[in-house]
C-alpha positions, 0 to 999 in steps of 0.5 A: 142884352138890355142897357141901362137908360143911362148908356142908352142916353149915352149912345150917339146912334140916332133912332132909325139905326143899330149898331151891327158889327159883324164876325169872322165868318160874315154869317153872325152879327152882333147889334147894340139895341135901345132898350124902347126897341126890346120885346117888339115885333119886325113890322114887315112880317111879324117877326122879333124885332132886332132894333131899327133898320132902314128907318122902320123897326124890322128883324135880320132877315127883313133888313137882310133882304132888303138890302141885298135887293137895293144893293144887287138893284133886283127886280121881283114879279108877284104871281097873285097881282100883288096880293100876298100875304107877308108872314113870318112863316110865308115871308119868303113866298113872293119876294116882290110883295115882301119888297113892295110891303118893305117900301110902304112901311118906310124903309128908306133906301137912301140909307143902304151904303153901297160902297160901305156895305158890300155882299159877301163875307166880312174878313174884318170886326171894324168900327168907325171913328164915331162908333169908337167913340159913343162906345168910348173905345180908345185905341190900345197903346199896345203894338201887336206882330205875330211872332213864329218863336216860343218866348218866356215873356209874360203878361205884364201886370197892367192886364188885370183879370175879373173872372167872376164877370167873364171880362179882362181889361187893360188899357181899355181893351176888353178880353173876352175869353172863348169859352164859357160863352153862354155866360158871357150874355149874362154879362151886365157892364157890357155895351154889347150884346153877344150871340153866343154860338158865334163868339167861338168862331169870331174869337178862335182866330185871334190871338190866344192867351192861357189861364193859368190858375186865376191868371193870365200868362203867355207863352209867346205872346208878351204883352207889355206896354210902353217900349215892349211889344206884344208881336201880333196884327190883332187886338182882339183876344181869345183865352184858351184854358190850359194846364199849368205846367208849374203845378206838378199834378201835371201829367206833362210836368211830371214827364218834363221833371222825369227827362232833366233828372234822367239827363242829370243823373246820366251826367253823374253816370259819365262822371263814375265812368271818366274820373279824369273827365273833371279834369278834362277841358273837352267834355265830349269824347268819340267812343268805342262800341264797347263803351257805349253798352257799359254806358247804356248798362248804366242808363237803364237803372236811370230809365227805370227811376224815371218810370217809377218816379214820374210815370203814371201808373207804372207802379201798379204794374207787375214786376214781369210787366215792368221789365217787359215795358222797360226793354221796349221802351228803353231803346226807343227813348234812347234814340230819342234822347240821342238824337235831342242831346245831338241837336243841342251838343252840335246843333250846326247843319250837316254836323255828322256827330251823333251824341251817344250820351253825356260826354259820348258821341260818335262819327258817321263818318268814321263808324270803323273807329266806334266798331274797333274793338270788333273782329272785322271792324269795317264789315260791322260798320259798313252793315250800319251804314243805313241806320246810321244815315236814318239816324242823321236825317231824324236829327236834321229833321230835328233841327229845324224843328228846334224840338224843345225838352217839353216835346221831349218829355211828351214823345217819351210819354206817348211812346211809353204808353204806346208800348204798354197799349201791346202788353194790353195795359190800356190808360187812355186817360193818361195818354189823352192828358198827354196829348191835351198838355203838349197841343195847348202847349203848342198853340201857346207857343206857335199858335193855331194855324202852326200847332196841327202841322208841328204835333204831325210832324211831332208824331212822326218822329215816333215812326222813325224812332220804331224804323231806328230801333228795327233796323238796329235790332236787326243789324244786332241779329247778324253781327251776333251770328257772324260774331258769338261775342258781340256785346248787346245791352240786354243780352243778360235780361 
């Protein structure tokens, strides 16, 4: 990237030296170069120079060599009697007449830092004090701590943006976004020039910020000023382009919007059912299995609102299809949305109530009194007794996660999509929007390190849901036999 004379002037570097700040990983590195030194040759093997190292003009891989040769103290031995010849496509033939030739041209060997320039990778983008200040960069009044938790705090509107010329800045800190990087060497007003296939890997561990329709917001980091904190060790950002959940275009918003009407309209539902829960001041009620199925009757009309309004592609479906995904899909959302309402109804350790639906819930520890109304009440409850333990521990599992509505909305999604996939109707598109809406959502809210754990153990939920409803269907399928007259939720379909 050329300078202007006026920042060339401006820089605090003498002649012999350029400015290398090295990434991350301690392969790439960036070099601030006087414009005199542009389009000229390395003089030890011809190739394109990169600015002065060690005294004399020279490219990386020379200034490379030759440092590590000072720095490890290396002896070489020459084969042909010092005769070699040097270029840059047999520089690396005899490295003792590439050293020797290194010395007669003028590199100085007093200029290798020991102690400040040790071999191996760089595990910090550091600058000096006097760096610092020829590049005037001041320190950030910004005080940065990771933080594990999702937060709705965010950025304040001191960060202001500039997409037009890929920088963000605010109280002197430059933003520089992780994506579109071959633009960012286009870049005029920056001092530094950018090696563009290494600025993912030097942004990528850094703390991630969301563009969100021209603006920048964040999810669990809040910036602020002042008496706010921004909680992470890093000052140094990366940008991460994520769907707006605020624009219902969404596939996810949709989703998000589809289970708080279900979780409303079920709340209405209870009413019609209790009139005299208005009354009531206990909301919740232990309840018998009879209940339960009228309950889930009523909820079914629910789901299938929730399908039509909010999930894609399921009104091009044919009718035969739409019931078929309906059944299927039904009893695993259900023990989804009970094992979600039980973690925010009860949400103390070892609580062994399991939320049925609004205003419902049963005892794990009394499943006779939910089966009363059945012929032999304790057969019937004593043959559940292995769902209902796998139900309580995918509950527990779900409390210390602290599943939130959007994740939710998301496993409802997939599992949905996954149901279809058996009735060969296929959108990969829509599930892979999914999939895309709730790991950006992640990464704004637990960050990378965290997201790839959090989306496995999100997933493996679903297996426990598709375990739940097996070994329910077949606890059904031996109650029915002892019992002609066991209601089931579907038994008219």
């Amino acid at each position: 990237m050329d300078l202007t004379k006026e920042k060339a002037s401006s820089t605090k570097f003498p002649p012999t030296q350029s400015l290398i700040i090295e990434s991350t990983n301690g392969n790439d590195s960036f070099n601030i170069l006087s414009s005199s030194t542009e389009g000229k040759l390395c003089l030890i093997c011809g190739q394109m120079s990169h600015g002065f190292h060690f005294g004399i003009l020279a490219c990386r891989a020379c200034a490379a060599f030759f440092r590590r040769t000072v720095v490890e103290n290396k002896t070489y031995f020459c084969r042909q009697n010092g005769q070699c010849t040097i270029k840059k496509e047999m520089r690396n033939m005899c490295r003792a007449c590439r050293f020797d030739h290194c010395i007669r041209l003028g590199m100085n060997k007093e200029d290798v830092q020991m102690n400040r320039d040790p071999i191996g990778k760089r595990n910090k983008i550091s600058l000096n004090e006097e760096t610092k200040d020829s590049l005037d960069i001041k320190s950030p009044s910004i005080d940065l701590t990771w933080s594990p938790k999702p937060k709705n705090n965010f950025i304040s509107s001191n960060i202001t943006t500039n997409f037009d010329n890929e920088i963000i800045k605010s109280n002197n800190i430059s933003i520089i976004p992780s994506l579109n990087s071959e633009q960012l060497l286009k870049i005029s007003n920056s001092p530094i020039g950018i090696n563009a296939s290494s600025l993912t890997q030097i942004t990528l561990p850094q703390t991630i910020l969301s563009i969100q329709n021209g603006s920048i917001n964040n999810g669990c980091f809040g910036i602020t000023t002042n008496n706010n904190k921004l909680e992470n060790n890093n000052s140094t950002f990366a940008l991460l382009t994520c769907p707006d959940l605020s624009n219902s275009s969404s596939v996810l918003k949709r989703l998000i919007d589809g289970y708080k009407n279900f979780q409303s309209s079920q709340k209405s539902l209870f009413t019609v059912m209790y009139p005299d829960s208005i009354f009531s001041e206990e909301t919740y009620r232990m309840v018998k299995h009879s209940e339960y199925v009228k309950m889930e009757r009523g909820c079914i009309s629910l789901m299938y609102s929730m399908l039509t309004d909010c999930f894609p592609k399921f009104n091009s479906l044919s009718q035969e299809l739409k019931v078929s995904a309906l059944r299927i899909f039904s009893n695993r959302f259900t023990h989804l949305d009970q094992c979600f309402r039980s973690i925010s109804v009860f949400p103390e350790k070892g609580n062994k109530r399991l939320v049925l639906h609004y205003g419902q819930y049963i005892d794990s520890n009394n499943m006779e009194y939910f089966f009363g109304d059945e012929q032999d009440p304790a057969q019937t409850a004593k043959s559940c007794t292995k769902t209902i333990k796998r139900f309580m521990q995918t509950v527990d599992r779900m409390k210390e996660m602290d599943i939130r509505d959007v994740e939710v909305a998301a496993l409802a999604g997939i599992i949905f999509w996954n149901e279809l996939a058996y009735l060969d109707v296929n959108d990969d598109n829509i599930r892979e929007s999914i999939y895309s809406g709730l790991h950006n959502n992640l990464i704004l809210n637990y960050g990378i390190a965290t997201t790839g754990i959090r989306l496995g153990l999100l997933l493996d939920l679903i297996h426990d849901f598709n375990l739940i409803e097996r070994e329910i269907r077949e606890s059904c399928i031996i109650n029915k036999f002892f019992n002609p007259d066991f209601a089931e939720v579907w038994e008219d379909a």
